[in-house]
C-alpha positions in Angstrom: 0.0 0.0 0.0 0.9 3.7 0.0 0.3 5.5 2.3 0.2 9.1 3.3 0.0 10.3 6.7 -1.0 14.4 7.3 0.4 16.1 10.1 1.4 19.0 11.0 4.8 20.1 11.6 5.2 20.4 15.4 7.4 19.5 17.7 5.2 17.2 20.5 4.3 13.5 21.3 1.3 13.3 18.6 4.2 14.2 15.7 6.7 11.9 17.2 4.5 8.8 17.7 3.3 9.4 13.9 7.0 9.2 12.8 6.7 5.7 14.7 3.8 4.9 12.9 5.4 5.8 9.4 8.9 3.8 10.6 7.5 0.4 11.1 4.2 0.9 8.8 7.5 0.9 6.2 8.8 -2.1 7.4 6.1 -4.0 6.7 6.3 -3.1 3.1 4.4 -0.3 2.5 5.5 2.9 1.1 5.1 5.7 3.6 5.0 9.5 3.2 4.0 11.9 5.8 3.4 15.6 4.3 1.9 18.5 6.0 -1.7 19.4 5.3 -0.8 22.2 2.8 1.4 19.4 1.2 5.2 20.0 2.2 6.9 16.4 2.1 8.4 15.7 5.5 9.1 12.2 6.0 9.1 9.5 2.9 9.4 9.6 -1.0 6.7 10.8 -2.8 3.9 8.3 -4.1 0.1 8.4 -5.3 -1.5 7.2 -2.0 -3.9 4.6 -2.0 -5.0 5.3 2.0 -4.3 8.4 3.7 -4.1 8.8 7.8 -4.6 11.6 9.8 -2.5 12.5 12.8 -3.9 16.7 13.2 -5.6 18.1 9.5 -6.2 16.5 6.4 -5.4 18.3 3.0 -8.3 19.8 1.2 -7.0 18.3 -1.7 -7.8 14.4 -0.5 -11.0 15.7 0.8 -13.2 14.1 -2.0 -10.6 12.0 -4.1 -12.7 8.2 -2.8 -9.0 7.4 -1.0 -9.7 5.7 2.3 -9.2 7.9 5.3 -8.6 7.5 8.7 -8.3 9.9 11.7 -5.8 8.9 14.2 -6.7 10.1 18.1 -3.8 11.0 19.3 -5.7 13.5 21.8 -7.8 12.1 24.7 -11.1 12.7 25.0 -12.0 14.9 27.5 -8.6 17.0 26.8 -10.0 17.7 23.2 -12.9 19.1 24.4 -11.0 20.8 27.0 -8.6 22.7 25.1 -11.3 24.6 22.6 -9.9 23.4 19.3 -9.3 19.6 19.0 -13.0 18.2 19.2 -14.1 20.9 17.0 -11.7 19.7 13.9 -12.6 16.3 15.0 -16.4 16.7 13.8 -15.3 18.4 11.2 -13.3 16.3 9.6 -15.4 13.3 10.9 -17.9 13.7 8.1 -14.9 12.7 5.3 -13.6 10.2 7.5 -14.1 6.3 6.8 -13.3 5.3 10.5 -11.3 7.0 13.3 -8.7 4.5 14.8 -7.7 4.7 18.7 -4.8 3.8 21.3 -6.4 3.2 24.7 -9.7 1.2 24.5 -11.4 3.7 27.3 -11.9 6.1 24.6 -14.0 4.1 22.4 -17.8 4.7 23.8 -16.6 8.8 22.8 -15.4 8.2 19.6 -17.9 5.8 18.5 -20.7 8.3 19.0 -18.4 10.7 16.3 -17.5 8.0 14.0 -16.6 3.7 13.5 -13.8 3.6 15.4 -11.1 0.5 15.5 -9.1 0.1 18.7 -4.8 -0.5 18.1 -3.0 -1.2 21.3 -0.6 2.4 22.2 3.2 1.1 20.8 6.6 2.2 21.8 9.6 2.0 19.5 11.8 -0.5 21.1 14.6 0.1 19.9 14.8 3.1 20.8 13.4 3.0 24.3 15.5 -0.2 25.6 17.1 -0.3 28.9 20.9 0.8 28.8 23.7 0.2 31.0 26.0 2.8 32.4 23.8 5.5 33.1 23.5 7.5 35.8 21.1 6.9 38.3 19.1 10.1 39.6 19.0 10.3 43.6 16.8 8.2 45.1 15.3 4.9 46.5 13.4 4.9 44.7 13.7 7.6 42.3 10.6 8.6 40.9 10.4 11.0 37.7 7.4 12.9 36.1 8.6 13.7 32.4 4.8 14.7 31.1 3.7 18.0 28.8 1.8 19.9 32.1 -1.3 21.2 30.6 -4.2 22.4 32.8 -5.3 20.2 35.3 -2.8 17.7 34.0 0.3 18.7 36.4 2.3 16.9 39.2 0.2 18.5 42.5 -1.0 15.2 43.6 1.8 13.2 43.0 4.1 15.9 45.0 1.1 15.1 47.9 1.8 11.6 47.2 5.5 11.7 47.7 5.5 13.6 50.9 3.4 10.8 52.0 5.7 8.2 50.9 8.7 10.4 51.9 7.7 10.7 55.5 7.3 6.3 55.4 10.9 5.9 53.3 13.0 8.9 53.7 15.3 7.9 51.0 12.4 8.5 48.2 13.3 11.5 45.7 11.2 13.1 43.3 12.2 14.2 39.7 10.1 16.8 37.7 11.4 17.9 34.7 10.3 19.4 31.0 8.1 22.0 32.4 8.3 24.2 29.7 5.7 26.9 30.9 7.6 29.6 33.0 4.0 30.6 35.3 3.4 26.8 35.9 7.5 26.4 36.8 7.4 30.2 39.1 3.9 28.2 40.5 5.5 25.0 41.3 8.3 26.4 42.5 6.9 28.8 44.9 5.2 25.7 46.3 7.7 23.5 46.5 9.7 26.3 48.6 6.9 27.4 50.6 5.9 23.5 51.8 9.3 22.8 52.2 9.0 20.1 50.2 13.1 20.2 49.0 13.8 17.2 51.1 12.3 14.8 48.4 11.1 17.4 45.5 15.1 17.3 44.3 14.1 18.4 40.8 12.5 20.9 39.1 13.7 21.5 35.5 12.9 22.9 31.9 12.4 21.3 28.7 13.9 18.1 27.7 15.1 16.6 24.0 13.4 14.3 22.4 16.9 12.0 22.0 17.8 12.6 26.0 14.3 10.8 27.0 15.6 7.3 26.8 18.6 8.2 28.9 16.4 10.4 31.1 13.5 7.2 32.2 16.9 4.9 32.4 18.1 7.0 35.3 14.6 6.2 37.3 13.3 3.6 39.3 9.5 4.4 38.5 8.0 7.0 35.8 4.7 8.4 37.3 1.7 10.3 34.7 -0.7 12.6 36.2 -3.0 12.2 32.8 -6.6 10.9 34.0 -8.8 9.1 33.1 -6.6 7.9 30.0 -3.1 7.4 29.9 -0.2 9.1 27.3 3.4 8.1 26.4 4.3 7.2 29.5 4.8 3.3 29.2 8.1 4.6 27.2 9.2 3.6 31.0 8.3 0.2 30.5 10.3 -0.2 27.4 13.3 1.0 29.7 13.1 -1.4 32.0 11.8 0.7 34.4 8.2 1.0 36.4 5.4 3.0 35.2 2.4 4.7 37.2 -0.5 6.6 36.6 -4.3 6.7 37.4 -5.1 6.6 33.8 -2.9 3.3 33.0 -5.5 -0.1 32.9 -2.4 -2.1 32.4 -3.0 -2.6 28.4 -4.5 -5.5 28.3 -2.2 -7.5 31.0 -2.2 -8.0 34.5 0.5 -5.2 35.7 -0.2 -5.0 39.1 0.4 -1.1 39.5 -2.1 0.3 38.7 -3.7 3.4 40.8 -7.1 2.3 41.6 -8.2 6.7 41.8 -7.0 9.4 41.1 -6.0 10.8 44.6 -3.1 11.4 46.4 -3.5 8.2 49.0 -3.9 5.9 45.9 -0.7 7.4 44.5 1.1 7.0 47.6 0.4 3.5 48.3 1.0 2.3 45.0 4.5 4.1 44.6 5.3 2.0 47.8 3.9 -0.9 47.0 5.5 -0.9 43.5 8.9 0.1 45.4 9.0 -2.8 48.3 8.3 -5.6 45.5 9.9 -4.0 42.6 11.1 -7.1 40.8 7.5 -8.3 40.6 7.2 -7.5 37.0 9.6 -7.7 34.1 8.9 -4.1 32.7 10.8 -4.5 29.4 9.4 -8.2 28.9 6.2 -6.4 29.6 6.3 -3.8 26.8 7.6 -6.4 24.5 4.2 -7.9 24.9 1.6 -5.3 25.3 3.0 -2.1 23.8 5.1 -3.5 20.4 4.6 -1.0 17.9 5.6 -3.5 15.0 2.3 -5.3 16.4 1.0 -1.9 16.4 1.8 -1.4 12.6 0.3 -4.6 11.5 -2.5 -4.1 13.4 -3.2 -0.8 11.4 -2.1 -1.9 8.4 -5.0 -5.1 8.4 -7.7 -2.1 8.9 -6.1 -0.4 5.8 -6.9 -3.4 3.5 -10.3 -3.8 4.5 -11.3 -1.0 2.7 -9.3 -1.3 -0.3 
């Protein structure tokens, strides 16, 4: 098949798992090109497409050319209503769409009202997130990191509750934010974080992080905490690092991880960081990701919906 893929040229999770997407769509066989919607090529050699995916617009020009179309949800729910723009191009679009196709199966009673919508398992390039020796631990037993775009309600507040919970229990615990890239939510946090005294465990608060340091960066954790709820994001990255994910969003993908926060509050955080901590070696994370979250499963998954409506 050829396919062509439309996004637009951003620098965020959305763009970066569609470059996954295009990478192991390819190895399968098919020809890939991603282009933005006014038609720049940015990823692939140019091709007539015979099925075209959307990752955030579609190019008028495919609008009514009979090519099989499907939008990609890359967005949660509740957070494309919330933001004012996302749900709105969603309808739009939805009308031109043959089916949407979804990462996390707790989306699929909202979609399905909008559009036929197919559930694919969330992948994660693994090779590229694999666990790697050498590296410099961050301080910590355990070290827990929080890595995640803040937006809105979706910040770190009632995981830093749940740390000082599970600091005063294990005083060796340390917590790791990092990539706030907003400078109101960093002078916000901070000013909290100095005015609870929470320094003894909150030993990290940074700025933005590259794309190629976030394998290094969950390698250098014990567990990788989301505050995304009710879904869950790119988290499980973690996972593929060997390392221990958690987050009130996370329904284990399928499998029986045993970490998962049964709320979203701070005593349910607390109590599963500690559990997770005292039997760490419970779970092979990596083995874990291998099975659940393989994005070359991912790809042929997707690529068996393409054919049906060819």
């Amino acid at each position: 098949m050829n396919v062509t893929k439309y996004l637009r040229r951003e620098n965020s999770g959305l763009a970066r798992t569609c470059l996954e997407h295009a990478k192991y769509e390819e190895r399968l066989g098919h020809n890939i090109a991603i282009r933005e919607p006014q038609g720049r090529l940015l990823w692939g050699k140019d091709h007539q497409p015979d099925v075209y995916t959307i990752h955030s617009q579609c190019a008028i020009t495919a609008y009514h050319d009979g090519k099989p179309k499907f939008l990609v949800t890359h967005g949660e729910p509740l957070s494309s209503v919330g933001n004012g723009i996302s749900m709105k191009a969603i309808v739009e679009m939805a009308g031109i769409m043959d089916a949407f196709i979804a990462m996390r199966k707790g989306e699929l009673p909202i979609w399905n009202l909008i559009r036929r919508t197919y559930y694919v398992p969330k992948g994660v390039d693994l090779e590229v997130f694999r666990p790697l020796d050498g590296i410099e631990r961050l301080e910590g037993e355990p070290a827990v990191l929080y890595y995640e775009n803040i937006r809105g309600s979706r910040n770190p507040l009632y995981v830093i509750g749940a740390m000082a919970q599970v600091w005063r229990q294990n005083p060796k615990a340390r917590f790791h934010i990092v990539n706030v890239t907003d400078k109101k939510m960093y002078e916000t946090l901070s000013i909290l974080i100095k005015h609870c005294k929470f320094w003894p465990f909150v030993r990290t608060l940074g700025g933005p992080v590259k794309q190629q340091d976030v394998p290094v960066l969950l390698n250098r954790a014990d567990i990788v905490v989301s505050a995304l709820y009710p879904l869950s994001a790119r988290g499980i990255e973690a996972l593929a690092c060997g390392r221990a994910y958690i987050s009130a969003g996370y329904d284990g993908g399928d499998g029986k991880y045993p970490w998962v926060v049964p709320e979203y509050s701070v005593e349910a955080f607390a109590n599963t960081i500690s559990a997770c901590w005292a039997d760490y070696g419970k779970v092979n994370y990596r083995e874990y990701a291998e099975r659940y979250h393989d994005e070359a499963e991912s790809a042929k998954q997707r690529c068996e919906i393409y054919a049906r409506y060819l």
